[in-house]
mmCIF file of the N, C-alpha and C atoms, coordinates in Angstrom:
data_MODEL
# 
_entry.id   MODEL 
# 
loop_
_atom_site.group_PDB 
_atom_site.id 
_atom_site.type_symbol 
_atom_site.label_atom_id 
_atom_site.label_alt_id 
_atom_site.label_comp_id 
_atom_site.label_asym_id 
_atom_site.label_entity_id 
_atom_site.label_seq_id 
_atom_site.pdbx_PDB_ins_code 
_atom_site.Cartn_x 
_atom_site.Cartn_y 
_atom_site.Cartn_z 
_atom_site.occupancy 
_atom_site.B_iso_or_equiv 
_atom_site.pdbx_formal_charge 
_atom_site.auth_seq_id 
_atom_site.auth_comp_id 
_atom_site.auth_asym_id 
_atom_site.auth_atom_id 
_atom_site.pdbx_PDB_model_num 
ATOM 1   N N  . UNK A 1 1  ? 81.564 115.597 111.782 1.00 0.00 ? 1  UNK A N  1 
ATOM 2   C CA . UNK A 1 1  ? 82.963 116.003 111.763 1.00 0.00 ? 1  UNK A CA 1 
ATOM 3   C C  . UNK A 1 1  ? 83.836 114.897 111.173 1.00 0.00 ? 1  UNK A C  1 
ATOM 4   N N  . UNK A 1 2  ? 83.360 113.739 111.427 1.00 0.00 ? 2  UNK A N  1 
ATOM 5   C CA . UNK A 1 2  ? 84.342 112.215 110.878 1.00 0.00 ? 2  UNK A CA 1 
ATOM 6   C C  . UNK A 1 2  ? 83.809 112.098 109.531 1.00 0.00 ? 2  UNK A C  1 
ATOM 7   N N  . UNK A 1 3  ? 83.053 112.551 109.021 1.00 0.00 ? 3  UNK A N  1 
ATOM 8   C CA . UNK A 1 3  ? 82.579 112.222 107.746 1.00 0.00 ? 3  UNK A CA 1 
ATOM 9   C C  . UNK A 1 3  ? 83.541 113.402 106.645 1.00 0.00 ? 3  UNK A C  1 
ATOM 10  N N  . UNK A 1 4  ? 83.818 114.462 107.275 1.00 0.00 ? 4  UNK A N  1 
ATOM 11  C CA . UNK A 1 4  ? 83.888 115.653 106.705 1.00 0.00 ? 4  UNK A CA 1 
ATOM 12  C C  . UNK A 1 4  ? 85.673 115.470 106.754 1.00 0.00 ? 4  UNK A C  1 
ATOM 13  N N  . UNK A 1 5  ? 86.549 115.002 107.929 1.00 0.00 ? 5  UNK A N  1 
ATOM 14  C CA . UNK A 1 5  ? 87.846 114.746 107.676 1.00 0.00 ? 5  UNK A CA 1 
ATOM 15  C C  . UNK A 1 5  ? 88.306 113.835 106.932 1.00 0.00 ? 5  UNK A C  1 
ATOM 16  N N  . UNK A 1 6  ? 87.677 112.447 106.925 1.00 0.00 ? 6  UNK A N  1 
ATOM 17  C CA . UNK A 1 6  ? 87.594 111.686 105.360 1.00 0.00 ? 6  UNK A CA 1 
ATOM 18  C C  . UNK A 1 6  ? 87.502 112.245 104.366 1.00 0.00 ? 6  UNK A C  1 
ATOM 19  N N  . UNK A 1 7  ? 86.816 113.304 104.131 1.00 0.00 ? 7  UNK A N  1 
ATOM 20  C CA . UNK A 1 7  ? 86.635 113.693 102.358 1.00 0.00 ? 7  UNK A CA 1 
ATOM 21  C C  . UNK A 1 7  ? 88.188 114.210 102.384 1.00 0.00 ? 7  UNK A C  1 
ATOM 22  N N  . UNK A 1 8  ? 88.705 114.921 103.402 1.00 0.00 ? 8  UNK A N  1 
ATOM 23  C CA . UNK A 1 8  ? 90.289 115.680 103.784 1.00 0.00 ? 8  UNK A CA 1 
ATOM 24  C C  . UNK A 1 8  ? 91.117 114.742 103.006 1.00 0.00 ? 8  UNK A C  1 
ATOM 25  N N  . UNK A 1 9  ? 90.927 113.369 103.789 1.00 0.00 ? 9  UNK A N  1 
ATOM 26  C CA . UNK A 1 9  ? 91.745 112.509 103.728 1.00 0.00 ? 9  UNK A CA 1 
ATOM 27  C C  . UNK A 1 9  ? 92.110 111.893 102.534 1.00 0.00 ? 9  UNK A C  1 
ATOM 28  N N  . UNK A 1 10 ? 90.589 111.731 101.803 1.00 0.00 ? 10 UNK A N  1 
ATOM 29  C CA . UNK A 1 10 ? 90.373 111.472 100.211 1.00 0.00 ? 10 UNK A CA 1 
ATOM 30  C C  . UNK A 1 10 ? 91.071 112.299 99.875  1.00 0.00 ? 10 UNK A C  1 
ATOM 31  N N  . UNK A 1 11 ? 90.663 113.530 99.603  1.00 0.00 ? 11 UNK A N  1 
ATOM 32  C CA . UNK A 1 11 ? 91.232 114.372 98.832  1.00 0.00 ? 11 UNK A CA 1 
ATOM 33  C C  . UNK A 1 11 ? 92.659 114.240 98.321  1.00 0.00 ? 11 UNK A C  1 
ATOM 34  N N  . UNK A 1 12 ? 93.292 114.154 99.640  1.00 0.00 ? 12 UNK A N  1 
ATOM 35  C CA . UNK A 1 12 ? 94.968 114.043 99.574  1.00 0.00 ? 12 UNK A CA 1 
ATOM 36  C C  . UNK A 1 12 ? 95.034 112.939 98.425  1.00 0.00 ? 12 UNK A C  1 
ATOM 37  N N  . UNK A 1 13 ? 94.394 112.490 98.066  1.00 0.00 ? 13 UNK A N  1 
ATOM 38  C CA . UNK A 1 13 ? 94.521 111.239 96.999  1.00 0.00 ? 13 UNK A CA 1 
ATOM 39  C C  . UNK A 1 13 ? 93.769 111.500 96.015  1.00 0.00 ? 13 UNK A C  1 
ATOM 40  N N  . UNK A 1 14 ? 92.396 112.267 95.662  1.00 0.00 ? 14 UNK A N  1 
ATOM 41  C CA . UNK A 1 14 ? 91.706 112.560 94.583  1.00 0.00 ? 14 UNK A CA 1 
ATOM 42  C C  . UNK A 1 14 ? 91.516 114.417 94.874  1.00 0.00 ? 14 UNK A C  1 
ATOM 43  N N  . UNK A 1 15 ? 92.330 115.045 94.249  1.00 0.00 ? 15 UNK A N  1 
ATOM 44  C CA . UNK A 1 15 ? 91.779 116.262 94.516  1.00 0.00 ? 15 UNK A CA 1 
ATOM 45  C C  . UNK A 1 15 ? 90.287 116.618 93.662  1.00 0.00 ? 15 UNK A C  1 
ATOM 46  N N  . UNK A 1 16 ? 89.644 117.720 94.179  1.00 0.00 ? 16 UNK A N  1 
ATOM 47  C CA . UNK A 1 16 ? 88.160 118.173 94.248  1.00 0.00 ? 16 UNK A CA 1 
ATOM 48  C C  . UNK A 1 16 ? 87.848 118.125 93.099  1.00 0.00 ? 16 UNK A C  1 
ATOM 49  N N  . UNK A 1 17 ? 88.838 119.017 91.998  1.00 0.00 ? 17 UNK A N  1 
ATOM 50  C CA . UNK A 1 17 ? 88.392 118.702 90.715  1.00 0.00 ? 17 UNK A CA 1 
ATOM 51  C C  . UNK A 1 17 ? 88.365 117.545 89.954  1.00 0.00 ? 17 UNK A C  1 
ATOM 52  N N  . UNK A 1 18 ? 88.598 116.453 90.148  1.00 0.00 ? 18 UNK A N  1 
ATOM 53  C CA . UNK A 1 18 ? 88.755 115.485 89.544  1.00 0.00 ? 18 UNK A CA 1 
ATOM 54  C C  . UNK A 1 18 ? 87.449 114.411 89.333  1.00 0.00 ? 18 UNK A C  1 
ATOM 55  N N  . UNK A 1 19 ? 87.547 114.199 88.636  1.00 0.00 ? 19 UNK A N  1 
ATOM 56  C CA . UNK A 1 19 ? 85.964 113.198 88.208  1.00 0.00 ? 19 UNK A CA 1 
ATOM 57  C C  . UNK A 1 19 ? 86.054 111.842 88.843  1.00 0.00 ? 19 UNK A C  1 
ATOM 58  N N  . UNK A 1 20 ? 85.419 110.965 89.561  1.00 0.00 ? 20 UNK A N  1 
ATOM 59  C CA . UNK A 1 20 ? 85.206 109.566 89.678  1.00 0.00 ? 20 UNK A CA 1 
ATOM 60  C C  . UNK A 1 20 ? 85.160 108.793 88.536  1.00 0.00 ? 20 UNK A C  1 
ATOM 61  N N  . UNK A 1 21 ? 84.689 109.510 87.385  1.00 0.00 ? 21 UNK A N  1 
ATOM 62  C CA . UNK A 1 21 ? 84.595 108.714 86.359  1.00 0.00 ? 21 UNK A CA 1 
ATOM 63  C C  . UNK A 1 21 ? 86.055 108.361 85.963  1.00 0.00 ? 21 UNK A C  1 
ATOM 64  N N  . UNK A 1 22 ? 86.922 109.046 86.458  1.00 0.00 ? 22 UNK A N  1 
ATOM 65  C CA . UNK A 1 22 ? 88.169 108.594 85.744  1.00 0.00 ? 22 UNK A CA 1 
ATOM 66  C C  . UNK A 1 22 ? 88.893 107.961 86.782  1.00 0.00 ? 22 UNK A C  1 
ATOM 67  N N  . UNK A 1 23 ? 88.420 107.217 87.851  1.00 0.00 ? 23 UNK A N  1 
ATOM 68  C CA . UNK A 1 23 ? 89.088 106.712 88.598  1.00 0.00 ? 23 UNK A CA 1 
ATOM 69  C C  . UNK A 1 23 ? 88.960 105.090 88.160  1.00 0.00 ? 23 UNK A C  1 
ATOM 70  N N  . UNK A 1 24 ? 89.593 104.534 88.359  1.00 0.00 ? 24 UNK A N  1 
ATOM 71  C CA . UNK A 1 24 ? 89.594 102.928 88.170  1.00 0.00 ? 24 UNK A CA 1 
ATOM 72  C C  . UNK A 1 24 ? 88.895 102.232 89.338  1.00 0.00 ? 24 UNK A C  1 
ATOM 73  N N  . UNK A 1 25 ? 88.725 101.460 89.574  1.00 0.00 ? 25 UNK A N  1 
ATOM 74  C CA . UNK A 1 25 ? 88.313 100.077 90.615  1.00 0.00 ? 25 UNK A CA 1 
ATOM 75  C C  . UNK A 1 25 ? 89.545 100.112 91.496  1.00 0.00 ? 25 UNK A C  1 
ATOM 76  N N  . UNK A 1 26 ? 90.340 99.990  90.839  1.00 0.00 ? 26 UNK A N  1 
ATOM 77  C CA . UNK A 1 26 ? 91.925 99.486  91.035  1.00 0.00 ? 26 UNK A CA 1 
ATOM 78  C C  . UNK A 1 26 ? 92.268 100.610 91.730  1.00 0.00 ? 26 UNK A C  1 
ATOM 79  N N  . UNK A 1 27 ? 92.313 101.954 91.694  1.00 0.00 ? 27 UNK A N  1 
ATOM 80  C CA . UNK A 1 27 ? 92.769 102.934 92.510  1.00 0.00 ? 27 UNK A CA 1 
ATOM 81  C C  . UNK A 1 27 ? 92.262 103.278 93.761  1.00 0.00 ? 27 UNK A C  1 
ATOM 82  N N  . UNK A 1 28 ? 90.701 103.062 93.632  1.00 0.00 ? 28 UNK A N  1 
ATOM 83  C CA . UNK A 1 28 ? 90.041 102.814 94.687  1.00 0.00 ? 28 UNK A CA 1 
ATOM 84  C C  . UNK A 1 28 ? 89.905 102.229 95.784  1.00 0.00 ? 28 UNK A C  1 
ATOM 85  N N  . UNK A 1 29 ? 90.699 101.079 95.192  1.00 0.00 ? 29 UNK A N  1 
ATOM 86  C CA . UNK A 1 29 ? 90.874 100.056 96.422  1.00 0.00 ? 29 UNK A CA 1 
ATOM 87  C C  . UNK A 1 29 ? 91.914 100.289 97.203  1.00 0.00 ? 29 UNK A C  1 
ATOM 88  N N  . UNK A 1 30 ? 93.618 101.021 96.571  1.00 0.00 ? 30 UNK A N  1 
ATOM 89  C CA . UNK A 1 30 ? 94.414 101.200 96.974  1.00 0.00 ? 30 UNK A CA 1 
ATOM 90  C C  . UNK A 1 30 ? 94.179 102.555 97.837  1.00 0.00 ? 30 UNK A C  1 
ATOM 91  N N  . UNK A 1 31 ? 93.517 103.341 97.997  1.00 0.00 ? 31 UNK A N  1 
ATOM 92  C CA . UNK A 1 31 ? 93.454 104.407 98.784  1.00 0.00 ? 31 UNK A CA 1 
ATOM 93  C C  . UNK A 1 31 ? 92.582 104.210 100.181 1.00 0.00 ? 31 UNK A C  1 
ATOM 94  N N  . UNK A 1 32 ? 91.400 103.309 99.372  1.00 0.00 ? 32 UNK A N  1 
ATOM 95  C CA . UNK A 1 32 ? 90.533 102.653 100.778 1.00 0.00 ? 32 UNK A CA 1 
ATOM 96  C C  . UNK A 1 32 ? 92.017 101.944 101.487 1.00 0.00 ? 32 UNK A C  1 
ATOM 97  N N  . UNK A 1 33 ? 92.867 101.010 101.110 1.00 0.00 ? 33 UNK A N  1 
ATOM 98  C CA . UNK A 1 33 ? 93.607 100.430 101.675 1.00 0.00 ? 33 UNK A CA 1 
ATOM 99  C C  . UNK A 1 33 ? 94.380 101.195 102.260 1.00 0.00 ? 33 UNK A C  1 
ATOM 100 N N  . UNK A 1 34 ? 94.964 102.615 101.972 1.00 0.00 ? 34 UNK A N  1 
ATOM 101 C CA . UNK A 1 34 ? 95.992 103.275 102.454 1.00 0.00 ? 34 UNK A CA 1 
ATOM 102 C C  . UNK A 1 34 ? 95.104 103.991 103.578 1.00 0.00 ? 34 UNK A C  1 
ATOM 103 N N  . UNK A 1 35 ? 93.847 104.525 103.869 1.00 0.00 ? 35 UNK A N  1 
ATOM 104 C CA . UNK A 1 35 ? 93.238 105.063 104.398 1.00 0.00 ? 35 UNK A CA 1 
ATOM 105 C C  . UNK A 1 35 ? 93.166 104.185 105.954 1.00 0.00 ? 35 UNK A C  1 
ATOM 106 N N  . UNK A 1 36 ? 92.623 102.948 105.499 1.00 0.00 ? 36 UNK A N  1 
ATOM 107 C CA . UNK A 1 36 ? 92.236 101.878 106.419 1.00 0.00 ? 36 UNK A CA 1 
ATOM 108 C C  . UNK A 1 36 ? 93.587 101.560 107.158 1.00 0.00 ? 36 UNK A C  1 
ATOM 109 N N  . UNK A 1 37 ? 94.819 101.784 106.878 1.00 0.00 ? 37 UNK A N  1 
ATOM 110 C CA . UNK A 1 37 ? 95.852 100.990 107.563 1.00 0.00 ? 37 UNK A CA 1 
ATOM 111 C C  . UNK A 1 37 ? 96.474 102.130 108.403 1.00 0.00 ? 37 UNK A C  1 
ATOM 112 N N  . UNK A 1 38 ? 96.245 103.712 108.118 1.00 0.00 ? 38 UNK A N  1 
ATOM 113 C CA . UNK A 1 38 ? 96.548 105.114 108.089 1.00 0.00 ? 38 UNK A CA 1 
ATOM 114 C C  . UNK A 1 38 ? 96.377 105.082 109.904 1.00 0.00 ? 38 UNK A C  1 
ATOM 115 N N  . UNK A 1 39 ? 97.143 105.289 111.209 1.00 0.00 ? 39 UNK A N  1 
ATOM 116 C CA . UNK A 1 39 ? 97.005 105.381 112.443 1.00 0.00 ? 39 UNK A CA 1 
ATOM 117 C C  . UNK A 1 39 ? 95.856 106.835 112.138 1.00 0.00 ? 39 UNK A C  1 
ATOM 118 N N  . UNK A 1 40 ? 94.997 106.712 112.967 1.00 0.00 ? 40 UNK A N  1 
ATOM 119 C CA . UNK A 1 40 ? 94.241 107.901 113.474 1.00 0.00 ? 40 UNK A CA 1 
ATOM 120 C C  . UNK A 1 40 ? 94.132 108.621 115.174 1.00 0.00 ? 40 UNK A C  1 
ATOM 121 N N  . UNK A 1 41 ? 94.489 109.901 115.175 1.00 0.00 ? 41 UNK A N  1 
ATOM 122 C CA . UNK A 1 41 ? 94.273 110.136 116.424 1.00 0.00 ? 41 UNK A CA 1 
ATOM 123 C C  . UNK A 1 41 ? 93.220 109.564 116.895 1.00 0.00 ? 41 UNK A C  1 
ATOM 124 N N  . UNK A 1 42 ? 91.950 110.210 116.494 1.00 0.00 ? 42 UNK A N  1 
ATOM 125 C CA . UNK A 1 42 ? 90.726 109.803 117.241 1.00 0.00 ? 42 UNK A CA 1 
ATOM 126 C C  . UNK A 1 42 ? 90.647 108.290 117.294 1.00 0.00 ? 42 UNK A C  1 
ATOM 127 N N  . UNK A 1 43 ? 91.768 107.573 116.846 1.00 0.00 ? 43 UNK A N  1 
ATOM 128 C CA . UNK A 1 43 ? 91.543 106.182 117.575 1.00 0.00 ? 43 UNK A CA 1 
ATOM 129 C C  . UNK A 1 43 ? 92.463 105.636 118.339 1.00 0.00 ? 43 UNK A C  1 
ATOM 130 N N  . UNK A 1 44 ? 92.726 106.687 118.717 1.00 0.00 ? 44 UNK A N  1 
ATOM 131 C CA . UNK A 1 44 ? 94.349 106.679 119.754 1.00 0.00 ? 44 UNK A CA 1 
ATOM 132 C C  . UNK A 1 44 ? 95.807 106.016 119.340 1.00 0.00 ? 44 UNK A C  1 
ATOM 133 N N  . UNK A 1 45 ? 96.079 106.571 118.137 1.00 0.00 ? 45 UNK A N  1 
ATOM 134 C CA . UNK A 1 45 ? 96.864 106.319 117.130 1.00 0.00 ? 45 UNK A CA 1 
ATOM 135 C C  . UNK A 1 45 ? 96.629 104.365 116.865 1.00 0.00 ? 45 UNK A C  1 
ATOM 136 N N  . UNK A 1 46 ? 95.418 103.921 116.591 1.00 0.00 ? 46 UNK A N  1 
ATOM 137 C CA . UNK A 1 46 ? 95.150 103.200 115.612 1.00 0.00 ? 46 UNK A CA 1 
ATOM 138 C C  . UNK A 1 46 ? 94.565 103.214 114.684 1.00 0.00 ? 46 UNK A C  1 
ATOM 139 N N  . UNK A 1 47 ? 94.840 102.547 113.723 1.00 0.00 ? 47 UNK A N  1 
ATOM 140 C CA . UNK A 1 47 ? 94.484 102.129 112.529 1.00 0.00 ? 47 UNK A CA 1 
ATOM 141 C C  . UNK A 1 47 ? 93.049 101.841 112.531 1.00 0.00 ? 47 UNK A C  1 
ATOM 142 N N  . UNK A 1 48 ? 92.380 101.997 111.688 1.00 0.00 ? 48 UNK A N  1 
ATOM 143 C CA . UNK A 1 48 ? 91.005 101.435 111.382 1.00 0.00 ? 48 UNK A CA 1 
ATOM 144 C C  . UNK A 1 48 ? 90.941 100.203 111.458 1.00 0.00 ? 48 UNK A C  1 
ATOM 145 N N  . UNK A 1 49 ? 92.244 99.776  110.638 1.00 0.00 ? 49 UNK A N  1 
ATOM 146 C CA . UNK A 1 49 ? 91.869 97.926  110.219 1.00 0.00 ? 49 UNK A CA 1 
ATOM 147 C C  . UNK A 1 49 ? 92.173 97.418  111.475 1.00 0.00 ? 49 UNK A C  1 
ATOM 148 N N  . UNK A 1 50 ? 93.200 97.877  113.031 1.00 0.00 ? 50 UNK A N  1 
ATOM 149 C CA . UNK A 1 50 ? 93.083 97.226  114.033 1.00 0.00 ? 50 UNK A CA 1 
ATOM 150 C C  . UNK A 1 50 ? 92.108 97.569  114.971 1.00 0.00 ? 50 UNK A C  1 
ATOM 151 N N  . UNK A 1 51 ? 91.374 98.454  115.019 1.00 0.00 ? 51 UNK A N  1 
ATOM 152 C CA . UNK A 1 51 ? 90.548 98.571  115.478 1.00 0.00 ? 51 UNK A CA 1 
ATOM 153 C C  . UNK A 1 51 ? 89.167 97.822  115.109 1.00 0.00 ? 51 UNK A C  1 
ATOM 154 N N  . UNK A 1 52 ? 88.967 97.565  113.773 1.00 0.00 ? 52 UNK A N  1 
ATOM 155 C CA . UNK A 1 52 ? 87.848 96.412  113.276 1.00 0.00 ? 52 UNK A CA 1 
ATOM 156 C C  . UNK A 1 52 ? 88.389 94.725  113.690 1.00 0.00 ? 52 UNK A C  1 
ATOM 157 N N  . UNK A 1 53 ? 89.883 94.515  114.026 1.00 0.00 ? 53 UNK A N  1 
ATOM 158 C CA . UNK A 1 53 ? 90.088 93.367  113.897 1.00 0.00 ? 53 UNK A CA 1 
ATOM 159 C C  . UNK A 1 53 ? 90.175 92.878  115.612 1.00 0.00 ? 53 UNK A C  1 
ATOM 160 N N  . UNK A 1 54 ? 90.336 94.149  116.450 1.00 0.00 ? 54 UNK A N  1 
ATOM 161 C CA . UNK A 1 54 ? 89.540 94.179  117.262 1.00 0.00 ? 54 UNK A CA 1 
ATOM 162 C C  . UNK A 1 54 ? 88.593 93.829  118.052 1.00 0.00 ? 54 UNK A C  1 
ATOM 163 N N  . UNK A 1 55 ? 87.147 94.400  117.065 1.00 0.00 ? 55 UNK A N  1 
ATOM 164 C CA . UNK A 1 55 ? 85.971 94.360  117.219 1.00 0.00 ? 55 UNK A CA 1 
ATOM 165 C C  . UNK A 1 55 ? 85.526 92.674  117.080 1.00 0.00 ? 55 UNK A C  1 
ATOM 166 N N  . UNK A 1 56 ? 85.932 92.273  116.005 1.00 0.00 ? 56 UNK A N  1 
ATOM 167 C CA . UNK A 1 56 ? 86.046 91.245  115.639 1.00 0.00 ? 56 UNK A CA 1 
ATOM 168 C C  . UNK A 1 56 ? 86.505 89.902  116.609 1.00 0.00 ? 56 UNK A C  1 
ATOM 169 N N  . UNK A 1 57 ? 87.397 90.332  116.971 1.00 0.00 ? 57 UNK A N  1 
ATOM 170 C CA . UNK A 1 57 ? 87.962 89.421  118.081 1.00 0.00 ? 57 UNK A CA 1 
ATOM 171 C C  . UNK A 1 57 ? 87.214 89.045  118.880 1.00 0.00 ? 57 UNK A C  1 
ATOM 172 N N  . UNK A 1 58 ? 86.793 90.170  120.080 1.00 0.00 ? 58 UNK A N  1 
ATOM 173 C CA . UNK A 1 58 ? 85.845 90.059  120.937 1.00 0.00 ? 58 UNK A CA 1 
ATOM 174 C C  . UNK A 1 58 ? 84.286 89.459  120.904 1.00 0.00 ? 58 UNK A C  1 
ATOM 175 N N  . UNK A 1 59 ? 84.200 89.805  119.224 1.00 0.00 ? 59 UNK A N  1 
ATOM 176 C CA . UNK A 1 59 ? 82.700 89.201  118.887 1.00 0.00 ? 59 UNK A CA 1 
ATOM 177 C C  . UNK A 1 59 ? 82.663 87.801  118.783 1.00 0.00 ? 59 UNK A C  1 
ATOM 178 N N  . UNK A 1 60 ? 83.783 87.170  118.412 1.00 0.00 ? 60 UNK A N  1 
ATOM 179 C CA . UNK A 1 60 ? 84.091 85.712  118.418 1.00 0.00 ? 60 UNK A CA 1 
ATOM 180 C C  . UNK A 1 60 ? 84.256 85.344  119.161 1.00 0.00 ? 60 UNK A C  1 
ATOM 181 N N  . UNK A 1 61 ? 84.766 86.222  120.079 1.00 0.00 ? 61 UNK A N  1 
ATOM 182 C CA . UNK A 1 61 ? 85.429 84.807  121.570 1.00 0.00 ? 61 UNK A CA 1 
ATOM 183 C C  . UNK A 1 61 ? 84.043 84.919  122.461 1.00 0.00 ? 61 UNK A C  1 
ATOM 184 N N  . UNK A 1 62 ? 82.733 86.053  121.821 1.00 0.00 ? 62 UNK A N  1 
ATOM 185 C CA . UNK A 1 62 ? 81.644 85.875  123.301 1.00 0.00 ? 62 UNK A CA 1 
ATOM 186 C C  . UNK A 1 62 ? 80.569 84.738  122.658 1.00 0.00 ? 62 UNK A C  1 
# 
């Protein structure tokens, strides 16, 4: 189901018909970035990137 609302999410930024080949590096990164900073319910209105920075935290301080 999380794999399948990402493509949703893509989409809103590359619709279906559109080729990868014509995407840049450069655009790519900006949508991963808009995606990653994007609050998500299923993470109880956080963000991906605070939720990894998070993860992160805790792995350092044990």
């Amino acid at each position: 189901a999380r794999n399948e609302n990402t493509n949703g999410l893509i989409r809103q930024y590359l619709p279906k018909s559109s080729s990868f080949d014509d995407v840049s590096n450069e655009q790519i990164e900006q949508i991963e970035f808009a995606l990653n900073h994007r609050p998500r319910k299923t993470l109880g209105w956080y963000t991906p990137s605070e939720v990894m920075a998070g993860f992160y935290t805790v792995a350092l301080a044990a």
